[in-house]
N, C-alpha and C positions, 0 to 999 in steps of 0.2 A: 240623530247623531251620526248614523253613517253617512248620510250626507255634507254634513259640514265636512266630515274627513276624505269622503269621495273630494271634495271641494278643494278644501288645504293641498290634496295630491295634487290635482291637475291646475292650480297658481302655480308647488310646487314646481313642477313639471314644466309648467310654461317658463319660469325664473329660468332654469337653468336651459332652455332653450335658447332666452334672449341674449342671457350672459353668453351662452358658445356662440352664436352670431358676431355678440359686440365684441369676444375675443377675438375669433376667426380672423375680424378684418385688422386685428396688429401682428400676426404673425406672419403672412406675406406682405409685400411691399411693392407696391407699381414701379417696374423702371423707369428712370428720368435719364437722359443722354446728361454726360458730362459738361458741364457749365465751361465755358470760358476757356475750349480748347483750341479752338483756331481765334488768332485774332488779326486785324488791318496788317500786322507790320511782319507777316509771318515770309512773304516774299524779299523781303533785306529792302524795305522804302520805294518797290516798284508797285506804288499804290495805284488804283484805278478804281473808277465807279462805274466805268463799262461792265456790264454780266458778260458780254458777250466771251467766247469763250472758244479754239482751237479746237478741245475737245469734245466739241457738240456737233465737230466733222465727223460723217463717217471716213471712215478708210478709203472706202471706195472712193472719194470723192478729195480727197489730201493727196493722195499722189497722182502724179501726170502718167508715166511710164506703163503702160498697157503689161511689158514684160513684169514688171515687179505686182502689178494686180495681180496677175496670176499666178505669182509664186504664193503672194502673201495666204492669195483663195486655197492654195494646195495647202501651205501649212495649218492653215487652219481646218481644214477634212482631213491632215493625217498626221499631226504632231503626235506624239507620242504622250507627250506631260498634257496634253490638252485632252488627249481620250480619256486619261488616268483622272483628271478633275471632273469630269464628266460620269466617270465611274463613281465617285465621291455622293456625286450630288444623287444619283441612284441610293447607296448607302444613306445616307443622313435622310431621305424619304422616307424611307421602308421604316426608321427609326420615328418620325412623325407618327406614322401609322401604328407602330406599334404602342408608343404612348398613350395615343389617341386610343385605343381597345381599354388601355388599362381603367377609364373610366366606367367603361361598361361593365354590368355583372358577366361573370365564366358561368358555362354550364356544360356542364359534362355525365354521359349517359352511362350506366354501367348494366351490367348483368350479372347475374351469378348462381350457381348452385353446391350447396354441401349437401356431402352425405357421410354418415356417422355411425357405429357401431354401438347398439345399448345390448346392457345385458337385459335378458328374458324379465327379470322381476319391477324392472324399474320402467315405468313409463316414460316415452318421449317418442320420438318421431324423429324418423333415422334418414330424411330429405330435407331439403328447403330452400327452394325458391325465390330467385328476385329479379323486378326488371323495374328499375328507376331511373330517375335524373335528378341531378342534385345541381344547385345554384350558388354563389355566392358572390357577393358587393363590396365592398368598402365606401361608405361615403365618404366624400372629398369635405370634409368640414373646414379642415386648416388649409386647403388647398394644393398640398401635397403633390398628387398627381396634377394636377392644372400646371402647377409651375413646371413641375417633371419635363409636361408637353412643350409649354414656351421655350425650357433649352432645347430640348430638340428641335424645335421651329427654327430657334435661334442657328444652332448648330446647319440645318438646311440653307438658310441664308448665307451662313459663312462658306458653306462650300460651293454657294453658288456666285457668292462674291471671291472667293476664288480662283474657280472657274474664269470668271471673267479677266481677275490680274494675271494669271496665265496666258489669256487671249494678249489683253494689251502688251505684256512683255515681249508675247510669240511676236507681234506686227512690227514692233520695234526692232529687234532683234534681227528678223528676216531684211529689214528697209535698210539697218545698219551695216550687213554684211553686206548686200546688192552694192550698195553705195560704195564701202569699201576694195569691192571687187571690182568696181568701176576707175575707181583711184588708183589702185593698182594695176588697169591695164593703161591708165593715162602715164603715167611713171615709166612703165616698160614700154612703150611706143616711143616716149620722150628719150629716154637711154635707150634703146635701139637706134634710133636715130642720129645722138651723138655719141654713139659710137662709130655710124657711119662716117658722122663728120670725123672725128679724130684718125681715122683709119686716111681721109683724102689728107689731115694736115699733115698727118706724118713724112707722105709723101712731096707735101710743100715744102716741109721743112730739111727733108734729103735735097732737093733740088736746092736751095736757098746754101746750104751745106757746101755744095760744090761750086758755088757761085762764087763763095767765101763771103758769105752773107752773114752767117752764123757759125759757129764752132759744131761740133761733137755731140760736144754734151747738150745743143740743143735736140739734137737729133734722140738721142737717149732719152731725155725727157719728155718729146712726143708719142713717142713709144708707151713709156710706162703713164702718160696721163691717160692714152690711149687704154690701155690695161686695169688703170684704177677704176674704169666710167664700165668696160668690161665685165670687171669680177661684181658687182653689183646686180647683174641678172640672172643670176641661180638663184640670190635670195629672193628676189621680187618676183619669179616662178614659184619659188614655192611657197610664199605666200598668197598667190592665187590658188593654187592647188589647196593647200587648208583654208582656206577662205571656204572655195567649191565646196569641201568635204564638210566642214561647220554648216555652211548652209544647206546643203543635201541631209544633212539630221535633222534642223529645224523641221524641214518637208515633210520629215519622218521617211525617206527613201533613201538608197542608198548612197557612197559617194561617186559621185558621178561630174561628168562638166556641165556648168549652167550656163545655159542662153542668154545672153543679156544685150543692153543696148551699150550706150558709151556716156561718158560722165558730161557733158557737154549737152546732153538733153534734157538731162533732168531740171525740172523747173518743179518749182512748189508756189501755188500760186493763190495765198492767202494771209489774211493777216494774223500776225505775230498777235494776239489776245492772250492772257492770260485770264482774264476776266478777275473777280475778288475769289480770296482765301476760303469762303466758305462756299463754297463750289465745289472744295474737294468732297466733302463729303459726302455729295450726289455722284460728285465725277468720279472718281478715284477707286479704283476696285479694293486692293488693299488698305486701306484706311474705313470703307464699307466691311469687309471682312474682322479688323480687329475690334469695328465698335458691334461684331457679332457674338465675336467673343467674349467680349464684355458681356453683352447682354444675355448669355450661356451660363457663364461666371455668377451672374446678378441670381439668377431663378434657380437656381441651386443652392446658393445661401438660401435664397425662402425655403427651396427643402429639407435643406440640414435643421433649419428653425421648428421644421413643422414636425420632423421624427420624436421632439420635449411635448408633445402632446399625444394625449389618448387616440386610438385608431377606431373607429362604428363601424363595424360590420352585419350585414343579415344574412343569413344562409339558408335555403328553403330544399326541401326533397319531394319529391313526389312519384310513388308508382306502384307496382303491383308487388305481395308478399304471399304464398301459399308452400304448402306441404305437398302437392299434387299439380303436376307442371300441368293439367287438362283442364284445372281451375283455375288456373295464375292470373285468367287477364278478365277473372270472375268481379263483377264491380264489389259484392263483396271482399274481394283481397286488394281492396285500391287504399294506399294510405296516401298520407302529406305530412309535413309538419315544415316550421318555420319560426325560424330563431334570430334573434340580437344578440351582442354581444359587444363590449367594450375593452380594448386592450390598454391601460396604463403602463407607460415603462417607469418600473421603481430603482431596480438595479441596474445598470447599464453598464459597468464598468468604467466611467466615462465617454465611453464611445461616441452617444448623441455629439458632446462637447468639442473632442479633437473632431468630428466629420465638421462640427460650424467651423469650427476654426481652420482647418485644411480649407475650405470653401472661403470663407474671408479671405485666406490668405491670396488663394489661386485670383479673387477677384481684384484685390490691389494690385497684382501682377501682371493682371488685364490689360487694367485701367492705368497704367504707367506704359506697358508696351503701346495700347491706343495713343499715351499723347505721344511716344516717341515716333510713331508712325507718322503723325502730322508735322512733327518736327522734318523728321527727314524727306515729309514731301516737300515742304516748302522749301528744305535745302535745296532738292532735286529743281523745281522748277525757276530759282533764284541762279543757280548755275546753268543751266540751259540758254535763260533769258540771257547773261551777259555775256556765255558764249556764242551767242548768233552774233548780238552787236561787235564780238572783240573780231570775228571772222568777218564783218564787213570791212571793218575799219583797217584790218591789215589787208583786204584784197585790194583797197584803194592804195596803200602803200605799195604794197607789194608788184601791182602794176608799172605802178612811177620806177621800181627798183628794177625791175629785169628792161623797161626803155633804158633806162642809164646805162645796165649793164651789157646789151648788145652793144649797145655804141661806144662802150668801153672795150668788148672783144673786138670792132672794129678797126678802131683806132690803133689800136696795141699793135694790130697786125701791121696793118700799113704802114705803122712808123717801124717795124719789125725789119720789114719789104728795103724802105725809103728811107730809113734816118739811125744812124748810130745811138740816138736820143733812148732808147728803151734796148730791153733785151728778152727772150723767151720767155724767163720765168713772170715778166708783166703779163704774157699772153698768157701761161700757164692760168695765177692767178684770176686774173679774168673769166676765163671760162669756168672754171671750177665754180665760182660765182654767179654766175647764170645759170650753170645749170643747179647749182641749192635753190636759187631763187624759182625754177622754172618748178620743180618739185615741191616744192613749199606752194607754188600758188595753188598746185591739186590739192595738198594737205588743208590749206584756207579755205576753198570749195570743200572739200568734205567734212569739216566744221561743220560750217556754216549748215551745209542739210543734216548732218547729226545732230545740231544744237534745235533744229527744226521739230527732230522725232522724238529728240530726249525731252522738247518740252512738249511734245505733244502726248507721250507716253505718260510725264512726270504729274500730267494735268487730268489725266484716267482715262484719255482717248484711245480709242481702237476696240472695243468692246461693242459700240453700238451701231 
């Protein structure tokens, strides 16, 4: 008879083993990456079945200019938000790690001694001695801790994906400003320049004055066109000046004057790829980052799941117990012992409840910022791409337009000189339109390379 019941125990026993198993595996849930977030037409109909891809440039190897290499190399050994991401990835490690211990049983050693007053009649023993270490575990039944650790993994990745968008932004960023500072010294050599010029016409136009060629008021009006082209190079100084000082922080050094070459050298000597949409998601530091968070977001529901279930713990002690510290570590005073135990949450006040649903909530929030992420990359690269083409297409204008417009200062003058046919303010005209034009063609060149780094940026380049 004891047998059958020894018997029914251990079927018993086994039942509810196999049921916590076959439960176990419904209360976490494997992540699966979101279905159907980047699709063909995420670039606005600039489809391709080329993979090939800008951003599978290194850095090192997209720009020509030996000077901007080594700025980029400096910002990247001494950015400031680049050390701080890097600090990150430090933190969410040590947080790995720490996860990863929780698996393991604690053991912790202790020691101790009492001593006590008895009165004379009453027996007892007025010492007592201990030197143990005591254990304990929690099995991961529901998986609890496991998932714990995957956000944390998750959370590591996130900051090392990051990390990396940090980098890609820094390279953009640093190639943006150079380039800018470039533009801006093309500008101020061009207005230097004609303000030299203006300075000789005014004196043409004195001589022409006394010739009785022209009036007065031509002469006044060479003057102040003179003045207008003038008052234009304090701002375009100090927009170099902040330009230097912006990019001197990039460096992570002070503000100071930067080296550079001149806008006329730079060359970019590669082809415009964009490769397909789903690219980003290898390529693209932030969008790798937000489907991190997501997947942070996802194993933390599993844990709020898993807190509606009982906790198995064992606890074990083992070590010496005596009245007389000269006997303590006598194999006679050696104990052990070793326990299970089962925690059910009955009352909770709700609490398991709102923590799933805070966690649900945070993971919709996720998973809506991820697809906006992809949204806005495709914007980014969809803008890039058709500002390179709108900056070819006007430099080809824009050439035709400053030929026209010399040969329209030309003319203006000579019939000025020669023919009663025109008068100053044609000359005026004229010139003021060459030179927008001559300014405008730096502004279309530095397009054109900004459209270069924005879509090499926008494509998750500069990272590798």
């Amino acid at each position: 008879m004891k047998r059958i019941v020894s018997g029914k125990k251990r079927m018993l026993l086994l039942s509810v083993i196999v049921l916590t198993i076959i439960q176990s595996c419904k209360v976490t849930k494997p992540y699966v990456p979101p279905a159907g977030a980047v699709n063909a037409d995420l670039y606005r109909k600039a489809i391709s079945s080329d993979t090939s891809n800008i951003a599978d440039i290194p850095w090192q190897k997209l720009f020509s200019d030996t000077i901007l290499l080594s700025l980029v190399q400096q910002g990247i050994s001494n950015n400031p938000d680049l050390t701080i991401a890097i600090t990150r990835i430090k933190t969410a490690a040590a947080n790995v790690r720490q996860s990863s211990l929780a698996l393991l049983p604690s053991v912790n050693a202790n020691a101790g001694a009492a001593f006590q007053r008895v009165p004379a009649t009453q027996f007892g023993t007025p010492e007592a001695y201990q030197v143990y270490a005591n254990s304990s575990w929690e099995a991961d039944v529901w998986g609890k801790l496991s998932s714990a650790k995957k956000a944390a993994l998750a959370s590591l990745l996130q900051s090392e994906a990051y990390k990396r968008a940090v980098q890609t932004q820094l390279v953009a960023d640093i190639a943006t400003s150079y380039y800018s500072l470039l533009a801006y010294d093309a500008q101020l050599k061009i207005t230097q320049q004609t303000v030299e010029n203006r300075k000789q016409e005014v004196e043409t136009i004195k001589a022409l004055k006394e010739a009785n060629v022209v009036t007065g008021a031509a002469v006044v009006q060479s003057a102040a066109n003179r003045y207008s082209v003038e008052i234009t190079i304090p701002d375009l100084k100090q927009n170099i000046r902040e330009t230097e000082n912006n990019l001197s922080i990039l460096l992570g050094k002070n503000p100071d004057t930067i080296v550079r070459s001149n806008l006329s050298m730079q060359t970019i000597d590669t082809t415009l790829a964009a490769g397909v949409p789903l690219q980003l998601l290898a390529n693209r530091p932030d969008v790798q980052e937000a489907e991190h968070q997501l997947r942070n977001s996802f194993e933390l529901v599993n844990v709020a799941r898993a807190y509606f279930y009982p906790s198995f713990s064992i606890t074990a002690a083992a070590g010496f117990s005596g009245t007389a510290l000269s006997k303590l570590l006598l194999p006679a005073s050696f104990f052990a012992n070793i326990a299970g135990g089962v925690l059910q949450p009955v009352l909770d006040k709700g609490i398991n409840k709102q923590r799933l649903a805070i966690a649900q909530a945070r993971q919709e929030e996720d998973l809506t910022a991820f697809k906006k992420t992809i949204l806005v990359a495709g914007q980014e690269v969809s803008n890039a791409l058709y500002s390179y083409q709108a900056s070819i297409d006007k430099q080809n204008l824009r050439s035709q337009q400053i030929a026209n417009l010399e040969k329209s200062v030309e003319y203006t003058k000579l019939l000025l000189q020669y023919s009663s046919a025109t008068n100053y303010t044609d000359v005026l005209t004229s010139e003021q339109s060459l030179l927008a034009a001559q300014l405008g063609s730096i502004n279309d060149r530095l397009q054109q390379l900004t459209a270069v780094v924005n879509l090499y940026r926008s494509l998750g380049g500069g990272w590798k």
